[in-house]
N, C-alpha and C positions, 0 to 999 in steps of 0.2 A: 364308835360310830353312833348317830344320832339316830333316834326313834323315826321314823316317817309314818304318820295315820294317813290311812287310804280309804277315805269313806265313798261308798258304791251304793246311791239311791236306786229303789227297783222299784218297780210296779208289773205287773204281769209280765216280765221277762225269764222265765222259769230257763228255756235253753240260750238264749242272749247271754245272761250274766254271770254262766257258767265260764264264759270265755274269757268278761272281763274280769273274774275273780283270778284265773289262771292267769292272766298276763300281768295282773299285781304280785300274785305268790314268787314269780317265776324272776322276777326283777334281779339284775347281778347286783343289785345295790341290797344291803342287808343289815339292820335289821327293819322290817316291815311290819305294820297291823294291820289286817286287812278287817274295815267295818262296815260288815251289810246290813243294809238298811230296808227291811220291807215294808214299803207303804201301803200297807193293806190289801198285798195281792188276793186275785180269786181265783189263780192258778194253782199250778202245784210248782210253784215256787221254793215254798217249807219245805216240800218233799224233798224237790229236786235239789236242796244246798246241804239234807242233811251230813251227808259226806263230806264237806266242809266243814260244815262247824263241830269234827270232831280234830282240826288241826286248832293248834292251840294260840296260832297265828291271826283266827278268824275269830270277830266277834260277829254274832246274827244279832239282830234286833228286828220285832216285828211289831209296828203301830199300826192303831188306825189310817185309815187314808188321809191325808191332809196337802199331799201336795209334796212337790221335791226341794221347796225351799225349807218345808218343815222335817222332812228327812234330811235332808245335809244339818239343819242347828241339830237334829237330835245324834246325828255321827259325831258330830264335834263338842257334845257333849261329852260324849264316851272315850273321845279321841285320847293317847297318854302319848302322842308323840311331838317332840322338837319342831317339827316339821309337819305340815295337816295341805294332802292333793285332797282333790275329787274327780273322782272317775264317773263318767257314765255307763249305766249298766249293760248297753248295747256298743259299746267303743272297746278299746281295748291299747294297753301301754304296748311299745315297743319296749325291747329288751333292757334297755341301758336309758328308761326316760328317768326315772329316779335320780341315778347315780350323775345322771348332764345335770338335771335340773339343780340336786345338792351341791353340786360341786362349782354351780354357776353362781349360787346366793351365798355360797356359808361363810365364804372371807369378806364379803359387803355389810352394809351399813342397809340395805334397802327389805323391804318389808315381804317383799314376794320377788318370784321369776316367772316369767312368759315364756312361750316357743312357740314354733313352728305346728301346724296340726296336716296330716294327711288324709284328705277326704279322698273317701271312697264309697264311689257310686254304682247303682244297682249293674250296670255294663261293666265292671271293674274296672274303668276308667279311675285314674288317680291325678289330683291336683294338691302340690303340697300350697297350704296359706299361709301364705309370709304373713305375719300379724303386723298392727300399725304402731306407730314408733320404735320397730326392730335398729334405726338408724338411731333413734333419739329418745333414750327411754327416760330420762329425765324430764320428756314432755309427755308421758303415757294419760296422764288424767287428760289434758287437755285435746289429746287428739282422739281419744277415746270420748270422750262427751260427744263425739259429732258422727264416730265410725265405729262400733263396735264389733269388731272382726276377731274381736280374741277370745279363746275357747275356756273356759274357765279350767276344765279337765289339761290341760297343756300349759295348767301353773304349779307353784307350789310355794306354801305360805308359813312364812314364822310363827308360831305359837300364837304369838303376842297380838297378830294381827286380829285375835277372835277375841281380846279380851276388852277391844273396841268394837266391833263390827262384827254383825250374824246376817243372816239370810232372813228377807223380808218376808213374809210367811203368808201376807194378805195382795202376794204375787204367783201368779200360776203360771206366767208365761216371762222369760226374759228377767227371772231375779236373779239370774249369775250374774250378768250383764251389769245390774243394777250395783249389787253386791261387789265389785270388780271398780266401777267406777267411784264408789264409795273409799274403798280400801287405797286404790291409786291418788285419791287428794289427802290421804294422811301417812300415805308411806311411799317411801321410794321403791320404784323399778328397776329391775335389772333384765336384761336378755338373753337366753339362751338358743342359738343359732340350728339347734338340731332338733330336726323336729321327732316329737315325743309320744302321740296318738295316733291313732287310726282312729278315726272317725267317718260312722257309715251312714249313707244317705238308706232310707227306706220309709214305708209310707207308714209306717208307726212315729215317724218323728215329730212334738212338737213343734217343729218350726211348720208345718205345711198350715197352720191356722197364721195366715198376714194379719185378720181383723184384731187376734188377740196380742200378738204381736206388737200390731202398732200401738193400741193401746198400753201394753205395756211399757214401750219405748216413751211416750207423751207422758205418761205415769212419772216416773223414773226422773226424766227432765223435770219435770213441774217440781218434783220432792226436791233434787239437784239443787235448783233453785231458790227455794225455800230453805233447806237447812246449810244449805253452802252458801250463802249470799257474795263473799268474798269472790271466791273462786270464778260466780257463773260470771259476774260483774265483769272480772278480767276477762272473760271468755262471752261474752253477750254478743259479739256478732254472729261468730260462728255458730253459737247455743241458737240464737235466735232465726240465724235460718235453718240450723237442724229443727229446729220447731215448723217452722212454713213449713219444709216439705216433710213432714212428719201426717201435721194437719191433711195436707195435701192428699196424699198418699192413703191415707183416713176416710178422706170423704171420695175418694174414687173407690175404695170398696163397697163403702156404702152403695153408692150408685149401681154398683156391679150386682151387687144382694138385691137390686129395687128398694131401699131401705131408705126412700127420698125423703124421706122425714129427718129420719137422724143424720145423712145428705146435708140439709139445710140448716138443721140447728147448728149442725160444727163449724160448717162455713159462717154463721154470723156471729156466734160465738168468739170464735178467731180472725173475722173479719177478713176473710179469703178468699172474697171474691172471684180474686185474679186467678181462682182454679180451672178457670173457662179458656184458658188458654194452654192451659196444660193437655199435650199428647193423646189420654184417654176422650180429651173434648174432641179435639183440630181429626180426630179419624172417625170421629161420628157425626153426624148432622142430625141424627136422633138426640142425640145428647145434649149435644150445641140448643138444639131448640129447646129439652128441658132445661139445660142450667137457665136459659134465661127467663123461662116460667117460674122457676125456681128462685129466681131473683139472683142469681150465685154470679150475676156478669154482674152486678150495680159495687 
């Protein structure tokens, strides 16, 4: 049976990662490395894994802080397995997501596998998310340029895929994202139908910052762009109104923040005028009359 590296970025999750270290160990698929990565927690994180890192299954590694793009290259540094997931350190695998995920790529030709992820929120309310291209994975880079709905934790990747592609490190917010879309325009997809994570909503989660978010997202695309010329070319209309409402979406927070400066530079920057018709404007008459102070209707 093939090696599978399980790298698990932390940051102050001392009893969080406790769970997701157990739902990697615990996997019926075998054999496993489980590689924790602490990015410079100020918890008692060290404390709390020493118990861990006396199975021989686990590697700890403990760096300065630098961010969870720069924890994942430094797991996959360390990584010694056929196969290399990532877990996040507040999530946690179902029983059998290994041994789906393995068994859905290992007789293919394609670079990684995808699945299903089950969010679960603060009500334990559950929604499982069917990810995009589940019908068509052969078009994953392209539907993914415009909808990134896929959890990176709810993949799992051939070796080989790291010996082109790492994690952008001068990303803080949305470099799986990034990273995922990079790897799907030079290897093929496959999908697996069962979903594989539990993934929980709470207010420690990165995603509750939209501003860095988007920015990340407009990041991403512009690089897209640039080093994949080919790709975006074939893809430039749909890329191009992921951009509009990216931009979009951009300067309604600014607005939201009062941050009408930076507001106005993205709009002409991007030449977006037409944001003045957009939803956040048509329910305020406050607003209405600033975009056009603003100059953001011309």
């Amino acid at each position: 049976m093939s090696l599978v590296s399980i790298i698990i970025p932390t940051y102050n999750r001392a009893e969080m990662v406790k769970k997701a270290i157990d739902s990697a160990l615990d996997q019926t698929y075998q054999p496993v490395e489980v590689i924790v990565v602490d990015d410079g927690s100020e918890d008692d994180t060290e404390t709390e894994l020493k118990k861990y890192i006396r199975d021989n299954r686990i590697t700890y590694i403990r760096k300065e802080n630098g961010g969870c793009a720069s924890a994942r290259n430094a797991g996959i540094c360390k990584a010694k397995g056929d196969y290399l997931a990532f877990l996040d350190s507040d999530d946690t695998y179902l029983p059998e997501a290994i041994k789906n995920l393995v068994h859905t790529l290992q007789n293919t030709d394609a670079g990684f596998v995808f699945s299903p992820v089950t969010e679960i929120y603060p009500d334990q309310k559950e929604i499982i998310n069917y990810p995009i291209a589940k019908d068509n994975p052969d078009n994953f880079a392209a539907e993914h340029l415009v909808n990134t709905n896929v959890y990176i934790h709810a993949c799992l990747f051939r070796r080989e895929v790291f010996e082109k592609e790492r994690m952008d490190e001068t990303m803080h917010y949305n470099e799986d994202s990034d990273f995922l879309q990079r790897v799907a325009i030079n290897f093929r997809a496959v999908y697996c139908n069962e979903p594989t994570v539990n993934h929980y909503h709470h207010q420690e989660n990165k995603s509750k910052n939209r501003t860095g978010i988007l920015q990340a997202l407009i990041y991403s695309l512009n690089k897209i762009r640039t080093e994949y010329p080919a790709f975006y070319s074939a893809n430039r209309n749909a890329a191009e109104r992921r951009r509009q409402t990216l931009y979009r979406s951009l300067t309604e927070q600014y607005i939201l923040q009062k941050n009408y400066k930076k507001a106005r530079e993205l709009s002409r920057e991007n030449k977006t005028g037409f944001f003045i018709r957009s939803s956040i404007w048509l329910k305020s008459p406050v607003l209405l009359k600033l975009g056009r102070k603003l100059g953001m209707n011309s």
